[in-house]
Biopython code that builds the backbone (N, CA, C, O; Angstrom):
import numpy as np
from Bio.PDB.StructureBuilder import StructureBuilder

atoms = [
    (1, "UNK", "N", (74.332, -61.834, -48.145)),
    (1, "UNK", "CA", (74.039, -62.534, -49.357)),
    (1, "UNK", "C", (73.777, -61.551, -50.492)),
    (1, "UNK", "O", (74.057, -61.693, -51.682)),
    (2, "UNK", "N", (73.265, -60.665, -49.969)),
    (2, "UNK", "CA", (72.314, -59.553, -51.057)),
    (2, "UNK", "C", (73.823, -59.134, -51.539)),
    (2, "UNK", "O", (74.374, -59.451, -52.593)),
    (3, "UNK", "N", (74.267, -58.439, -50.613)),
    (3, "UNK", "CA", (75.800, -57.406, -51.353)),
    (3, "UNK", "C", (76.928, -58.519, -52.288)),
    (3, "UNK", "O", (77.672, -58.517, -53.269)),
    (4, "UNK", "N", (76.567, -59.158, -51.496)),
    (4, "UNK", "CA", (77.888, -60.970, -53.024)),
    (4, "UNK", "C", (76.842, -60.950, -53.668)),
    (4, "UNK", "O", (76.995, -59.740, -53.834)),
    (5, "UNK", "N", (75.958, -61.141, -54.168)),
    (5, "UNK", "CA", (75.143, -61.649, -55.071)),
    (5, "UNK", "C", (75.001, -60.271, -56.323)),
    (5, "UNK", "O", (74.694, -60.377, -57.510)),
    (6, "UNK", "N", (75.339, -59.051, -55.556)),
    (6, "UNK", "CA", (75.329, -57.931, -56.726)),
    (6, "UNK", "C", (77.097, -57.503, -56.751)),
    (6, "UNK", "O", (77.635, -56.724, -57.539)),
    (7, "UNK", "N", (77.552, -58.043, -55.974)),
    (7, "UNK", "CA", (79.218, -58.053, -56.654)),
    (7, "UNK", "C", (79.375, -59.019, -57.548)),
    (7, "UNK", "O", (80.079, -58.702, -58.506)),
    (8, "UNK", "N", (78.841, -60.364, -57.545)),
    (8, "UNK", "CA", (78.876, -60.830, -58.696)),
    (8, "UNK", "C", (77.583, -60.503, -59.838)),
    (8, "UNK", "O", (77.138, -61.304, -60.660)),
    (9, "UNK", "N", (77.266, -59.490, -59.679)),
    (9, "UNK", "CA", (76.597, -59.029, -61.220)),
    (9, "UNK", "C", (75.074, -59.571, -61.412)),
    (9, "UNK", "O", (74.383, -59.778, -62.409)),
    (10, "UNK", "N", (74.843, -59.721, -59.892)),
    (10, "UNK", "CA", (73.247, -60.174, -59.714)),
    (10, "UNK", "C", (72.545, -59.245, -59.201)),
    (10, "UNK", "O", (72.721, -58.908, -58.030)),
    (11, "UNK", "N", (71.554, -58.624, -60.051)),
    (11, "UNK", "CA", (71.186, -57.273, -59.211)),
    (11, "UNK", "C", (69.160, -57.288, -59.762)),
    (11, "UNK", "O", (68.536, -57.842, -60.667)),
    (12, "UNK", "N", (68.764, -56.305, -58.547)),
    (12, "UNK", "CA", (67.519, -56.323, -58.803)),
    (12, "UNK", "C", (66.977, -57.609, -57.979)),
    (12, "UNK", "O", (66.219, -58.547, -58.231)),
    (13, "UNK", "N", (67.827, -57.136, -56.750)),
    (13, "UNK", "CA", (66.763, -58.385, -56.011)),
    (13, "UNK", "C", (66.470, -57.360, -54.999)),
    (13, "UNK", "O", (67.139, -56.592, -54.308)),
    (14, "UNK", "N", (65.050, -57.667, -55.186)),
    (14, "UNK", "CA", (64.393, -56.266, -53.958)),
    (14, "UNK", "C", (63.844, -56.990, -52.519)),
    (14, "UNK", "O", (63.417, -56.239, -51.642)),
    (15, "UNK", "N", (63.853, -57.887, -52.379)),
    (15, "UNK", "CA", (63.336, -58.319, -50.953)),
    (15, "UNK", "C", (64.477, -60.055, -50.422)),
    (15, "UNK", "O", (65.063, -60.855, -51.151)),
    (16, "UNK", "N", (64.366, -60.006, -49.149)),
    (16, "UNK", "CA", (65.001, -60.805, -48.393)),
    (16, "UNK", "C", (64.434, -61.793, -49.232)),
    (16, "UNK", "O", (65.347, -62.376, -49.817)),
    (17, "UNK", "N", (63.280, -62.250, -49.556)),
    (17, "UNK", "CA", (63.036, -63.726, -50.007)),
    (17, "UNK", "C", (63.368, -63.761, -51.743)),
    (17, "UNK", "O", (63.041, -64.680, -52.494)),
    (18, "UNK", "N", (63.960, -62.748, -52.060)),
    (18, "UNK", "CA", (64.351, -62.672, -53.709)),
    (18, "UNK", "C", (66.083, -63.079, -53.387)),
    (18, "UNK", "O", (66.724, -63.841, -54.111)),
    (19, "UNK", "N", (66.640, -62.394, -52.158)),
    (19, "UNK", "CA", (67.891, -63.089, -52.431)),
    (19, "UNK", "C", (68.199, -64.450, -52.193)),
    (19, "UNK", "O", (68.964, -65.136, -52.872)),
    (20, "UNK", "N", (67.306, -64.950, -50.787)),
    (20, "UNK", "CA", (67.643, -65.968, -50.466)),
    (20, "UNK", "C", (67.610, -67.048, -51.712)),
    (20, "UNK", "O", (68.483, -67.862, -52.012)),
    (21, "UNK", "N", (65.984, -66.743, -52.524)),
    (21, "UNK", "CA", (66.228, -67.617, -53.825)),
    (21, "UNK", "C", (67.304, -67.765, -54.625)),
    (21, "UNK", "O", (67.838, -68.800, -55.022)),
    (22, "UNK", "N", (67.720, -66.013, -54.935)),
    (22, "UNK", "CA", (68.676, -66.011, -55.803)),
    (22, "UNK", "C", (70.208, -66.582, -55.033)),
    (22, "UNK", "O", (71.110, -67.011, -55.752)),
    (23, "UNK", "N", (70.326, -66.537, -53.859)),
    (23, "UNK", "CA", (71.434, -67.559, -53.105)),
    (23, "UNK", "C", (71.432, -68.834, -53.533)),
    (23, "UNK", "O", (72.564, -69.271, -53.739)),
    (24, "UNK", "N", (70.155, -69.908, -53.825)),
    (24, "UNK", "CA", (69.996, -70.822, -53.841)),
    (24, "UNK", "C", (70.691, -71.377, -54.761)),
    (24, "UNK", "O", (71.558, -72.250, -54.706)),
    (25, "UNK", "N", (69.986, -70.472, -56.103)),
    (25, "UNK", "CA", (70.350, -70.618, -57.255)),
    (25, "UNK", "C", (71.401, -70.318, -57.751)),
    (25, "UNK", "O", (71.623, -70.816, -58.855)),
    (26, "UNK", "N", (72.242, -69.588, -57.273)),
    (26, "UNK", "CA", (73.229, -69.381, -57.614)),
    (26, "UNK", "C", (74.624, -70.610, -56.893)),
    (26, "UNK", "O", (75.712, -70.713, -57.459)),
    (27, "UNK", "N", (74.307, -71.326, -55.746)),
    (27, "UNK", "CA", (74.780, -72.163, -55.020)),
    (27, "UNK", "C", (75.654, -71.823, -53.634)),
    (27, "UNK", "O", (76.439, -72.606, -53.099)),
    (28, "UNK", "N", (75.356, -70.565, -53.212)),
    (28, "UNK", "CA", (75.739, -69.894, -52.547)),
    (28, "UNK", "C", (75.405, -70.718, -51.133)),
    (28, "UNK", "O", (76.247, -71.106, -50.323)),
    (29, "UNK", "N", (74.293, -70.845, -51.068)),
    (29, "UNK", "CA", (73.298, -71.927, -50.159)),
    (29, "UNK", "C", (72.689, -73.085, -50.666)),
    (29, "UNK", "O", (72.133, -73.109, -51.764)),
    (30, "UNK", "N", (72.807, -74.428, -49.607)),
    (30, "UNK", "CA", (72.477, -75.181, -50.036)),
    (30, "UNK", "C", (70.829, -75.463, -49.447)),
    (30, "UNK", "O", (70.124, -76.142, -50.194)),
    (31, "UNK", "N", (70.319, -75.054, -48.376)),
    (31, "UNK", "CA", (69.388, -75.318, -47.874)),
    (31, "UNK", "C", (68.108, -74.383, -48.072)),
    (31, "UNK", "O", (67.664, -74.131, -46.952)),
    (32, "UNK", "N", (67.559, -73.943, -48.794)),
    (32, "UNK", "CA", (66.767, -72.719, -49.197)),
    (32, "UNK", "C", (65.524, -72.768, -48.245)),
    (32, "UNK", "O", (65.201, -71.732, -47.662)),
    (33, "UNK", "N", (64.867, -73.832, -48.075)),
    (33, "UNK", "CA", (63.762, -74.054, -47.098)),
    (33, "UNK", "C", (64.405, -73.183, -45.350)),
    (33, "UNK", "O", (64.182, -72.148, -44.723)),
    (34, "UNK", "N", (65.199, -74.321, -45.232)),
    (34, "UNK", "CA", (65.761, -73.597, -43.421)),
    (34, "UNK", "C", (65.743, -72.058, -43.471)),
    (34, "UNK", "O", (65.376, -71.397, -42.500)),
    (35, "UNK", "N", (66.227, -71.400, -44.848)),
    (35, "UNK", "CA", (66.799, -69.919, -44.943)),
    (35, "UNK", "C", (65.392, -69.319, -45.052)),
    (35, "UNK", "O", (65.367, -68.093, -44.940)),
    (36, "UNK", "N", (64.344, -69.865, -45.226)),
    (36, "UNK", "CA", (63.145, -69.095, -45.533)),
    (36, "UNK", "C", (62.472, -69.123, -44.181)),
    (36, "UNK", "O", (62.044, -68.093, -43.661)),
    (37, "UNK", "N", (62.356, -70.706, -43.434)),
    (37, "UNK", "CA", (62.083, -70.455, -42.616)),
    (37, "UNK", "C", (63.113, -69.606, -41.494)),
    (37, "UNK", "O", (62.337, -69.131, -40.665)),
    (38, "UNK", "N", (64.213, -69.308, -41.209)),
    (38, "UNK", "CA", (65.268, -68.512, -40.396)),
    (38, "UNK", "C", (64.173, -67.005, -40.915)),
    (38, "UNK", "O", (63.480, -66.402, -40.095)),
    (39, "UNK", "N", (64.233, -66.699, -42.155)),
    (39, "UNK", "CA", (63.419, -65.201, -42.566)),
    (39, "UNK", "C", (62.409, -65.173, -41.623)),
    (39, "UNK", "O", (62.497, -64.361, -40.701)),
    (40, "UNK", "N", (61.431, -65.948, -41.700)),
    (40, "UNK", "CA", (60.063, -65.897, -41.443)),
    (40, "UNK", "C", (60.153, -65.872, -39.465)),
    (40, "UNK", "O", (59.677, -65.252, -38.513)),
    (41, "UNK", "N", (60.918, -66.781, -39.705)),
    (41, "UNK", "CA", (61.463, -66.536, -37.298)),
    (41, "UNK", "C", (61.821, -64.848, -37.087)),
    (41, "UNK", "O", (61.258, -64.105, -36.283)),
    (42, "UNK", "N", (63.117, -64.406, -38.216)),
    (42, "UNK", "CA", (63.516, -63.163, -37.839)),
    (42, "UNK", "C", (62.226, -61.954, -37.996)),
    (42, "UNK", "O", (62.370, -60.889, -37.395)),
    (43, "UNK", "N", (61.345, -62.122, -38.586)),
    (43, "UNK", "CA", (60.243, -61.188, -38.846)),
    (43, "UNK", "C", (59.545, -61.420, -37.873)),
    (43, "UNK", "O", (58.868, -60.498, -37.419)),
    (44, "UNK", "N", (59.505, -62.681, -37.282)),
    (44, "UNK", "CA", (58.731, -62.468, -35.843)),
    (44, "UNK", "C", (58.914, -61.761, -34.738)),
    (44, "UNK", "O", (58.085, -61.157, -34.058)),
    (45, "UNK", "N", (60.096, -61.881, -34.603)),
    (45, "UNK", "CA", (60.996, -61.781, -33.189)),
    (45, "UNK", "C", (60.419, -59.915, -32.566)),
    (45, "UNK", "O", (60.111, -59.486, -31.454)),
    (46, "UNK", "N", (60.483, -59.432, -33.590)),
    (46, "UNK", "CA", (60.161, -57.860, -33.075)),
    (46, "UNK", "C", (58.897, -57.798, -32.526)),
    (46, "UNK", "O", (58.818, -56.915, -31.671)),
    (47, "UNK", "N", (58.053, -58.314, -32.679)),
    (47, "UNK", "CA", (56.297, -58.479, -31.610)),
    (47, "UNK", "C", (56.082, -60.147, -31.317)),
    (47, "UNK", "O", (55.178, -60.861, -31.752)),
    (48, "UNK", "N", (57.087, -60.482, -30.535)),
    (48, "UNK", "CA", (56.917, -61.051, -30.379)),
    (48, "UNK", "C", (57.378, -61.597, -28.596)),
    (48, "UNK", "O", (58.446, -61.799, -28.017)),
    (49, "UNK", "N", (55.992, -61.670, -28.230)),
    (49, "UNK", "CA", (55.703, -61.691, -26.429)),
    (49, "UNK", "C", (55.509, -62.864, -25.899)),
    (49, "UNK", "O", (55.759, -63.026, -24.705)),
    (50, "UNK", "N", (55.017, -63.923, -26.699)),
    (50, "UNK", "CA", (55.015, -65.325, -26.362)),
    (50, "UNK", "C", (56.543, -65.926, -25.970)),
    (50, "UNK", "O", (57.340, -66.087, -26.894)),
    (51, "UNK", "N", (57.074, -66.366, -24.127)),
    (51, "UNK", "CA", (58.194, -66.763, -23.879)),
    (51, "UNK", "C", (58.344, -67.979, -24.300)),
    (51, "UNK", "O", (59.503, -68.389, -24.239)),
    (52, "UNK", "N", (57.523, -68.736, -24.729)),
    (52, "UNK", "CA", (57.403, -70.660, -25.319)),
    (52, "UNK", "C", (57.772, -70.132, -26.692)),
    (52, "UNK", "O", (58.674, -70.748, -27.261)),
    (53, "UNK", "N", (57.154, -68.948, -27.415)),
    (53, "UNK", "CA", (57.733, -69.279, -29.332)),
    (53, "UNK", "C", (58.832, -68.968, -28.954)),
    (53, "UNK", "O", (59.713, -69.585, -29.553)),
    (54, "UNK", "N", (59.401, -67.846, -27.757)),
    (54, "UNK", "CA", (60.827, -67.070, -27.896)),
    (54, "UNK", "C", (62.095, -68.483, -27.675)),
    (54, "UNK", "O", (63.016, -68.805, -28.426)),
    (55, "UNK", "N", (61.729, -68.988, -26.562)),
    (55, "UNK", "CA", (62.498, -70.121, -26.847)),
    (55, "UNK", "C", (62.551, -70.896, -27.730)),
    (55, "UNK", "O", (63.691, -71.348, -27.835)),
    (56, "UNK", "N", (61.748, -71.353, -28.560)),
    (56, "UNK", "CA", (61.614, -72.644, -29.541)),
    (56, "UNK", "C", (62.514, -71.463, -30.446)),
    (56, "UNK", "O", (63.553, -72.051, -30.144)),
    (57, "UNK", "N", (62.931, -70.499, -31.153)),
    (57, "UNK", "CA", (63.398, -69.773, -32.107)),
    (57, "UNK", "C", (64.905, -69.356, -31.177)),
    (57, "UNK", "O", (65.871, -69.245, -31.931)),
    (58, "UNK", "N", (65.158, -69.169, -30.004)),
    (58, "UNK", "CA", (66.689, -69.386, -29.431)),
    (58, "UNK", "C", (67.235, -70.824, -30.024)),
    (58, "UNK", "O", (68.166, -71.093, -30.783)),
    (59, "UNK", "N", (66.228, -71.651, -29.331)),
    (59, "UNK", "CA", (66.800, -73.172, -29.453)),
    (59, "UNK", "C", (66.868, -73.320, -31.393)),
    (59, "UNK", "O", (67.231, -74.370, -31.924)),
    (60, "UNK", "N", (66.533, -72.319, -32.047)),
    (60, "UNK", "CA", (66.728, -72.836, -33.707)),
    (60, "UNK", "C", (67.473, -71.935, -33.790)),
    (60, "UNK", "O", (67.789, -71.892, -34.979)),
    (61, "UNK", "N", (68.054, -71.030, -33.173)),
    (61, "UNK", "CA", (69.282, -70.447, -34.073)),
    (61, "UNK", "C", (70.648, -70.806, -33.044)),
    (61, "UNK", "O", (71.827, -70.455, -33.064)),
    (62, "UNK", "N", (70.121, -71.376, -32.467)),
    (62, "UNK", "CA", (71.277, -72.277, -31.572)),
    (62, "UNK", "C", (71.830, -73.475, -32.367)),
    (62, "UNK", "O", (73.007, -73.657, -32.678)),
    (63, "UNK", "N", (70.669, -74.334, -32.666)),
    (63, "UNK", "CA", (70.810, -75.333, -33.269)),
    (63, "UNK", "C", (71.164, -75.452, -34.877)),
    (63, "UNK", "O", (72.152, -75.939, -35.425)),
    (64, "UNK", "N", (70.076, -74.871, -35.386)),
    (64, "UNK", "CA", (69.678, -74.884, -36.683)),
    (64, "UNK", "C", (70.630, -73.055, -37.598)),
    (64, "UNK", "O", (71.519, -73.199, -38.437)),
    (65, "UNK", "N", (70.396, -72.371, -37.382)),
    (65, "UNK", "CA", (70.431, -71.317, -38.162)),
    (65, "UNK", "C", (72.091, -70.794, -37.705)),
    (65, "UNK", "O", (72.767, -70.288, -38.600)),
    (66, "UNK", "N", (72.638, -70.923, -36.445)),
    (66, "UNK", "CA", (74.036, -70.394, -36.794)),
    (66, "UNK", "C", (75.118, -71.453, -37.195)),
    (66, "UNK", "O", (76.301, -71.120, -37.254)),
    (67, "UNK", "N", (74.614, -73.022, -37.532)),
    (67, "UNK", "CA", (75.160, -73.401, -38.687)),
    (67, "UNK", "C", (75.161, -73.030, -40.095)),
    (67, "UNK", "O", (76.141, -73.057, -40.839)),
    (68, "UNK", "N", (73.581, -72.565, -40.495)),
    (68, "UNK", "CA", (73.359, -72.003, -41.664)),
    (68, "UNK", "C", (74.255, -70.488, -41.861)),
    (68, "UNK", "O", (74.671, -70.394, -43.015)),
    (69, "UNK", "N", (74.461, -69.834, -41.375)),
    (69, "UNK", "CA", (75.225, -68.421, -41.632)),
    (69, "UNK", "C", (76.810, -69.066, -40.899)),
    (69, "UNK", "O", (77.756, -68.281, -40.961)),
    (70, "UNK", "N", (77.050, -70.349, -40.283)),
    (70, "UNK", "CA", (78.461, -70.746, -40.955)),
    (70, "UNK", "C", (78.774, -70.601, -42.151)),
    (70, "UNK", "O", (79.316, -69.692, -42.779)),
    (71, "UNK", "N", (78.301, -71.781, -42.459)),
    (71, "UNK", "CA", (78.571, -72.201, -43.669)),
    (71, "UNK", "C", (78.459, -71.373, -45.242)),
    (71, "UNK", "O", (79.032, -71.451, -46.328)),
    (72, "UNK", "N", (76.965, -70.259, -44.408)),
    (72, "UNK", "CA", (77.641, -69.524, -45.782)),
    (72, "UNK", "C", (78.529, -68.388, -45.309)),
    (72, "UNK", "O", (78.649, -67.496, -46.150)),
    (73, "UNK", "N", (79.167, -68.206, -44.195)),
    (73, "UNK", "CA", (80.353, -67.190, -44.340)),
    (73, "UNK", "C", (81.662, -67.589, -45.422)),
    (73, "UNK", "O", (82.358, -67.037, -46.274)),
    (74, "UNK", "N", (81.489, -68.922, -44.779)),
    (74, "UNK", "CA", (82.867, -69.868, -45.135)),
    (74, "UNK", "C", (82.429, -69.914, -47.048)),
    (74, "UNK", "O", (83.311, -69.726, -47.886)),
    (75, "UNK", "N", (80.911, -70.202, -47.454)),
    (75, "UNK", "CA", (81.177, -70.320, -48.835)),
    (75, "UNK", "C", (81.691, -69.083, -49.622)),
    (75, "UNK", "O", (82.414, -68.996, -50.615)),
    (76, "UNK", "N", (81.030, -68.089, -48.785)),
    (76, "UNK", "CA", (81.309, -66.307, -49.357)),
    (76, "UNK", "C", (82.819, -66.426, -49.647)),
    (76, "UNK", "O", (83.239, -66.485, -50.802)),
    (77, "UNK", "N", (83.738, -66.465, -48.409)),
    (77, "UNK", "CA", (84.772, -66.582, -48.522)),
    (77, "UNK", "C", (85.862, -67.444, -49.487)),
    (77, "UNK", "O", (86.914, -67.216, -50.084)),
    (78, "UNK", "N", (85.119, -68.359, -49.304)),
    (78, "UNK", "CA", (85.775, -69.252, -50.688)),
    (78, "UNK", "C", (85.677, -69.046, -52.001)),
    (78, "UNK", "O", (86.432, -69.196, -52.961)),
    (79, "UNK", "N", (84.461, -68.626, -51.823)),
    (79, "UNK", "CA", (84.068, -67.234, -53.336)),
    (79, "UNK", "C", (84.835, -66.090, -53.734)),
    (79, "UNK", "O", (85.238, -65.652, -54.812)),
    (80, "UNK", "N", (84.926, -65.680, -52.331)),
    (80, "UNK", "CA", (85.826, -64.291, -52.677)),
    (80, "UNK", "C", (87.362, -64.625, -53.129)),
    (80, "UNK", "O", (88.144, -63.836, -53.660)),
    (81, "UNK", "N", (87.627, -66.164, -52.744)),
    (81, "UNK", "CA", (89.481, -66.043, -52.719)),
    (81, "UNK", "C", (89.373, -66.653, -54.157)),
    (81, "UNK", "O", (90.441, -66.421, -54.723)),
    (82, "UNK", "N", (88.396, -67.438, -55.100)),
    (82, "UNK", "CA", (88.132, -67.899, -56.607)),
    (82, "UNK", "C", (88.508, -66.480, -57.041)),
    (82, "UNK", "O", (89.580, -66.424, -57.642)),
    (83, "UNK", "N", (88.018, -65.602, -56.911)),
    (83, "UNK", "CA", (88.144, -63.892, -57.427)),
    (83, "UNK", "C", (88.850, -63.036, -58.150)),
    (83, "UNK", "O", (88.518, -61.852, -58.204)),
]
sb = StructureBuilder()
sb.init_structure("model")
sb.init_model(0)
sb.init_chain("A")
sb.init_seg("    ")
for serial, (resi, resn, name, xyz) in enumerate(atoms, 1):
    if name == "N":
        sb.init_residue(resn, " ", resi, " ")
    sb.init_atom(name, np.array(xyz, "f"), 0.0, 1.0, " ", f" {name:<3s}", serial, name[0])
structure = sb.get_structure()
């Protein structure tokens, strides 16, 4: 998101939760909540020893989150061929 968002001339976003906004806003993504929470799972995952959260966060990027990085491959792409 970060690297499209400064190819199209959006720059000065210094943290994961500055692009995801600036994704939002820009329409890149439609779901900004799921993408914050997907952030907030991936910051866990590295200390993270509890096997009940580890599953509940498989079962959401099973379910929930590798639809979300479908859909925005596919929008990137449709972006890139507007170009």
């Amino acid at each position: 998101m970060k690297a499209f968002l400064e190819y199209t001339g959006i720059s000065e976003i210094r943290s994961p939760r500055a692009t995801i906004k600036e994704a939002f806003s820009y329409g890149l993504i439609d779901d900004g909540e799921n993408w914050l929470e997907m952030m907030v799972d991936r910051n866990k995952t590295p200390h993270l020893y509890d096997e009940g959260e580890a599953k509940l966060i498989y079962e959401k990027i099973k379910n929930k989150y590798h639809y979300l990085l479908s859909q925005l491959a596919k929008k990137i792409e449709t972006e890139l061929n507007q170009i």
